[in-house]
N, C-alpha and C positions, 0 to 999 in steps of 0.2 A: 236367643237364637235369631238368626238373622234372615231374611230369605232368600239368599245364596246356600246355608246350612240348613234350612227346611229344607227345599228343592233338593238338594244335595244326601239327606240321610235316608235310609233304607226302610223300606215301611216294613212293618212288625209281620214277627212272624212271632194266629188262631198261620139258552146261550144259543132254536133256529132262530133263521131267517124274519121271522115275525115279530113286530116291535110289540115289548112288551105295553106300549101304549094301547096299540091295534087290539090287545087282548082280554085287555082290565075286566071291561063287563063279564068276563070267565070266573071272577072269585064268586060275585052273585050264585053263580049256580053251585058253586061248591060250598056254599054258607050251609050251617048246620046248628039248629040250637044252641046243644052245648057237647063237650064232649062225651064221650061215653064214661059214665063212672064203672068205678074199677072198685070191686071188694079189698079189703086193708086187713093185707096180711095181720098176722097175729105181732109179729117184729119189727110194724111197717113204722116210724112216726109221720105223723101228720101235719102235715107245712100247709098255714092258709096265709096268703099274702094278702091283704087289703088296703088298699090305693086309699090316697088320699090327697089333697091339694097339698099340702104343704112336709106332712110326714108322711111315710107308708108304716105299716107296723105288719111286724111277721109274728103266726102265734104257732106255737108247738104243741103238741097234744100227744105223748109217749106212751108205748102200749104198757107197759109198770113204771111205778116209782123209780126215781136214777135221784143216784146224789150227786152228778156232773154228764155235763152234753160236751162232746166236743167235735169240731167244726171239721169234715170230711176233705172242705180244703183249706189246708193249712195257712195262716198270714203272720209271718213270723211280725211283720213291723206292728202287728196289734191294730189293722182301721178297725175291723168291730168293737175292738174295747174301748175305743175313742170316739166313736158317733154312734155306736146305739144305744139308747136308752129306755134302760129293763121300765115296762111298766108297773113292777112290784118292784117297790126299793128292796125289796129280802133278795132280790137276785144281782147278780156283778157277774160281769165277764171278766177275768184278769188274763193278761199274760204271763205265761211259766212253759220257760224251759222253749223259749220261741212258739208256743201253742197256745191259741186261745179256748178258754175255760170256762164254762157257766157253770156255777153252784149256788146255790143259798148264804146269806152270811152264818147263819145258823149252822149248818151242815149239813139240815135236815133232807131227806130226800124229798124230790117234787116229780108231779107227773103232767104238768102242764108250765109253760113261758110265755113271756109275750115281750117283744124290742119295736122302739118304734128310729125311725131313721129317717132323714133327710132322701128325696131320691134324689141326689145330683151323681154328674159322674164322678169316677174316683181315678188316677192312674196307678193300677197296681204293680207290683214286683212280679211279676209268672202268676200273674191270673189274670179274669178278665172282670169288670167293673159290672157288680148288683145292680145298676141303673144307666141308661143309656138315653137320656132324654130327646127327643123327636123337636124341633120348632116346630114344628105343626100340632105339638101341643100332645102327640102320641108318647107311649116309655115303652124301651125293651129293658125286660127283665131275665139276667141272667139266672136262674134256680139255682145254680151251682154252689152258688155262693153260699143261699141258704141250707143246706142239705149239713143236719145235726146228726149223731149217735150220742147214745145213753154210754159213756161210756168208749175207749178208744175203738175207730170205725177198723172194719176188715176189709172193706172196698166191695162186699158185694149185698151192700145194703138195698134195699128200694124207699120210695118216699111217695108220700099220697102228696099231691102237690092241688090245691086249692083257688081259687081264686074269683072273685065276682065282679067285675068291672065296673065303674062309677056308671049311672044313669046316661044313656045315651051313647057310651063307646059299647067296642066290643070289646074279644080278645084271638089273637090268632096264634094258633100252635100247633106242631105237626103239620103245618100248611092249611089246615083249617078257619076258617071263620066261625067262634063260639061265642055263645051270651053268656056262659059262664067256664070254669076251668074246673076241671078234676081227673087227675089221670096218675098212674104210677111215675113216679121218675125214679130213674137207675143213672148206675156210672158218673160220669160228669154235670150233668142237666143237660138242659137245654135252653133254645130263649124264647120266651113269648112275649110279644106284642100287645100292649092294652091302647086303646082309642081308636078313633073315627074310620082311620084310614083302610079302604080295603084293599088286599094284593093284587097284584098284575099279574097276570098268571100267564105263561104257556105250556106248550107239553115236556118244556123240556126243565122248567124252574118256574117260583113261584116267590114274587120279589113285593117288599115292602120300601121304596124310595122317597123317603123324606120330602112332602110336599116345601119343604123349607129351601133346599139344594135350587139357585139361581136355572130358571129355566132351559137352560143351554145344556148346563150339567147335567141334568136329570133326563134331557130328554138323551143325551151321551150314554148314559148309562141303562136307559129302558132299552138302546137299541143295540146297546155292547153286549149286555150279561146273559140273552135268552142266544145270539150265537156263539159264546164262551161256549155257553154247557151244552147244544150241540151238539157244536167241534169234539170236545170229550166224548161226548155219547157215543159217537159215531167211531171215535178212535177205542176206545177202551170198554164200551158196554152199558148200558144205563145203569144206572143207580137203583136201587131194592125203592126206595124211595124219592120222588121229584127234590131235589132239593130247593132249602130257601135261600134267599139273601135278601141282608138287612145293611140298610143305607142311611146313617141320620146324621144332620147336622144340630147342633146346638151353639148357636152364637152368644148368644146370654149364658155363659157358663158360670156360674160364681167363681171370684178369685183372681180374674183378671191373667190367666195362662191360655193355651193354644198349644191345639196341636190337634192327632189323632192318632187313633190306635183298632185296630182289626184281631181275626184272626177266622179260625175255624171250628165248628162244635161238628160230631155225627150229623152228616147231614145238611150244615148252616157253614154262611160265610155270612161274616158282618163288619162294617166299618164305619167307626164315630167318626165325625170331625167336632169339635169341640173350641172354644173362643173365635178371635175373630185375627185373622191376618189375613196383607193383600198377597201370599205365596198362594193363597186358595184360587184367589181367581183368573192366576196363568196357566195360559196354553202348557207350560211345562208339570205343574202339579197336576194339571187333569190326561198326562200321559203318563204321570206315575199312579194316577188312581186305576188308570186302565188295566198295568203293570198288577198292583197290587191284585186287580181283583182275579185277574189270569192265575196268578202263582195260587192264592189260596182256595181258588175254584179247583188247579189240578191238586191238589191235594185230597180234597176227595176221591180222585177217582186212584189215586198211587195207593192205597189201602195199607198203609206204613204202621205197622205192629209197635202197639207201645211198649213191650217188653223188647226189641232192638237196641241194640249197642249204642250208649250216646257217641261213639265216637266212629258209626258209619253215619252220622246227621247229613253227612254233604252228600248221600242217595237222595232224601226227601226234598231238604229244604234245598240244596242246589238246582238239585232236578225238579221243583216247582219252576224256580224262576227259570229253567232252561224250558221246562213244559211250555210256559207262559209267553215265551219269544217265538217256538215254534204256532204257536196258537194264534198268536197276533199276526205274526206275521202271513200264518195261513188268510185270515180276515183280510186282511190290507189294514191292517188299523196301525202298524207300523213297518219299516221299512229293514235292509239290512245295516242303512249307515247307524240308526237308532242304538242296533243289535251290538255294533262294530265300540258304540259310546259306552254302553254299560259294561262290554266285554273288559275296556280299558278301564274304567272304574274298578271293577271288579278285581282286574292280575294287579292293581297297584295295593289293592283291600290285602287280595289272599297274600300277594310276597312281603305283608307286613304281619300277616297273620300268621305266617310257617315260619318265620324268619330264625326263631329259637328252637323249635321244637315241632316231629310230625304232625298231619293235621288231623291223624285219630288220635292225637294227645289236646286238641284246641279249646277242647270242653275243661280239660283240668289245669290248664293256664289262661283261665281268662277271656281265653279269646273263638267265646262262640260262633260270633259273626263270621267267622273265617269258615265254615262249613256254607253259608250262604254264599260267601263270596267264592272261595276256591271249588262249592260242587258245581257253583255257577258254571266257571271256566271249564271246568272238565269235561262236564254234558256236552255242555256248546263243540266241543273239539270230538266227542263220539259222535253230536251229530255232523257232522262237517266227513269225520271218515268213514263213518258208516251210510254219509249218500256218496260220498266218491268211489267207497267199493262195490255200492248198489247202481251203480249209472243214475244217481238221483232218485231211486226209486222207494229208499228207505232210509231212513234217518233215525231220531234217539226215538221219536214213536214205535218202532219196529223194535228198539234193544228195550223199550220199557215194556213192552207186553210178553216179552221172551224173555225179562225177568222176573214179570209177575208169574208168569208161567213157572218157572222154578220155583219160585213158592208157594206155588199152588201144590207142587209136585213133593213138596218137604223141605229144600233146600233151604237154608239161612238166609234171612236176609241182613244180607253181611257185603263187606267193600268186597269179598271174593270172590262173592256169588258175582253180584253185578259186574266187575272187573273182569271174569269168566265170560259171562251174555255180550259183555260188547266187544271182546275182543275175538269174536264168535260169529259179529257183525261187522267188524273194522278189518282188524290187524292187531299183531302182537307188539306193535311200535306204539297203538295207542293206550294197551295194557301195561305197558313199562312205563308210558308218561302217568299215569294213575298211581299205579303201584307207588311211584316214585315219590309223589306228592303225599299221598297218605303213609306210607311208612317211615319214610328217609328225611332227612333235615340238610336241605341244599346251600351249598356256600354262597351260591347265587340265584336263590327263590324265582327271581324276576326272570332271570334269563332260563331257566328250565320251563316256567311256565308258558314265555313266551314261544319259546322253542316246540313247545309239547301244541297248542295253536299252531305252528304253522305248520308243522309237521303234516295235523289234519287237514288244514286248506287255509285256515285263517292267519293274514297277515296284516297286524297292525301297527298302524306308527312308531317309531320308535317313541319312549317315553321322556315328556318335555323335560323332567325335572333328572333324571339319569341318563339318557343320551342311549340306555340300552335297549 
């Protein structure tokens, strides 16, 4: 990858006034022993992680005998059966059937495990990577990864999750400052934080920034993320919870690759950077890190039901990065020619993404990224006619909170519901441009989308390489 193609590809898809520099000395007073321990259920297993310099080892302690554990999230390519190593050779992890497997070579049943593993990063397929390493000598650790059942999981397991941090770190989780870990974990996990570093905390997020990230950077980001979330609070309601985010570089990555990868947990937004390239330290990567962290900040506050149609994806993940331009832009952190560059990136993306097939079929041809790219366009074009119908007074902020409202109220959240809310806020000319693109399969993608932008206000260049 070159860095025209760095710069160039789309970061993955997991905030007042006061910098969160100004605020740091605030984790101090939020520091707390350790967490509160939690009694363990009767069903519960119990996961102790234990740090180490060179390997971590995970150990399992099951409430009965089981003659196989298996892995809550699935990794069809097998990394655990390839870098963990069972501390009792009677145990193996195999792969079968795309699932990984713990049993005995015996058969015999067992009521307790133990793996030990490399903490480096990993880049997974649809998950997010057990180790996150800090330069600053800190590790985030993702639970998820580790979370076992006796036996195939039903998804509403719990997990006593453990952990005691080497002498002289701590660990942070739930936003916390603890000298040790023990708490229930449910659902997905979550991430915690082991070493030195304490969070920056404001009232509005509570942020862990890689003392490693080039001075400039970091101090970019102490003073972007606390009015990010904010800007949301203020649009959309606070959070049940301060949220976290997690920022770490690791330049020493073993294996000689680069890149990075994010996303979002309940609660958390987080972004590795990992080996070493000169695309990291342009003015242009540190506008898409800005990008990045807008889109998966408002994804918190869009509360996107994970039993949702994969194929209204371009609600959430378009409407991130449409959330994300309004947001920026509200800050002054960028501009609208900024807005006007990605828009055109984006109608060249989606009219290669629709080009065969509608874009609530994008998920079952291939072409995910087009729910990124085409919900992009479409946002951006309700908010364009939904401030021209408002005299400027309401834009896609106002059609996303009168769509959360419909679901608050019962409705679906479905391309109809939302297709309903804004042309509710627009016009029926901006509802037929939507409709149009998620249902229908246009002879000429390009000029429909183009079309359906100007319509709402936005008119941009014609395209260099089609003329259209």
């Amino acid at each position: 990858m070159n860095l025209k193609q760095l710069l160039a590809c789309s970061l993955l898809a997991f905030a007042g006034a006061t910098s969160l520099q100004a605020a740091s000395a605030a984790a101090a007073s939020e520091s707390a022993p350790s967490s509160a321990p939690a009694p363990q259920a009767s069903s519960t297993v119990a996961i102790e992680l234990v740090p180490g310099e060179t390997q971590w080892e995970v150990r399992y302690d099951l409430p009965a005998p089981a003659r196989e554990l298996r892995f809550t999230r699935v990794d069809a390519k097998g990394n655990r059966a390839s870098s963990w190593i069972p501390v009792d050779p009677a145990l193996t992890i195999a792969l079968e059937d795309g699932e990984e497997v713990v049993r005995r070579t015996d058969g015999a049943a067992f009521d307790h495990a133990a793996f030990r593993m490399a903490p480096r990063y990993a880049v997974l397929e649809k998950d997010y990577a057990p180790f996150s390493p800090f330069g600053d000598g800190g590790m985030l650790v993702y639970t998820g990864r580790f979370h076992v059942c006796p036996g195939p999981c039903s998804g509403g397991e719990t997990f006593q999750v453990s952990l005691q941090p080497p002498a002289g770190s701590h660990a942070i989780v739930h936003g916390k400052v603890v000298e040790s870990v023990r708490y229930q974990d449910i659902g997905d996990g979550t991430n915690l934080y082991v070493g030195r570093a304490l969070p920056v905390t404001t009232p509005d997020v509570v942020a862990v920034i890689d003392q490693a990230f080039p001075a400039d950077t970091r101090a970019r980001l102490e003073s972007l993320l606390p009015r990010l979330m904010a800007f949301y609070g203020r649009e959309f309601g606070a959070l049940p919870t301060r949220p976290m985010l997690y920022a770490s570089r690791d330049e020493n990555h073993p294996g000689g690759g680069y890149g990075y990868q994010g996303g979002t947990l309940p609660g958390q937004v987080f972004m590795h950077f990992y080996g070493r390239h000169e695309a990291f330290a342009t003015p242009a990567f540190a506008k898409r890190v800005d990008w990045f962290f807008a889109h998966e900040a408002a994804h918190l506050y869009q509360h996107y039901p994970s039993l949702a149609d994969t194929g209204d994806s371009w609600i959430h993940e378009g409407g991130a990065d449409a959330l994300a331009a309004v947001a920026l832009q509200a800050l002054d952190v960028i501009d609208r020619e900024a807005v006007e560059a990605r828009l055109q990136q984006s109608l060249d993306a989606c009219a290669k993404g629709i080009a065969q097939h509608p874009l609530k079929q994008a998920h079952a041809n291939g072409s995910f990224d087009a729910y990124y790219a085409c919900g992009f366009v479409m946002q951006m074009a309700v908010d364009a006619a939904a401030r021209r119908a408002s005299n400027g007074a309401c834009g896609l902020l106002c059609v996303w909170r009168d769509f959360q409202a419909e679901i608050a109220a019962g409705k679906p959240w479905s391309s109809d519901t939302f297709i309903a809310v804004a042309a509710r806020r627009s016009d029926e000319k901006v509802a037929r441009f939507l409709r149009t693109v998620v249902d229908d399969v246009a002879a000429q993608p390009e000029a429909v989308l183009r079309d359906g932008l100007a319509q709402a206000g936005w008119h941009l260049p014609l395209s260099a390489t089609t003329g259209k």
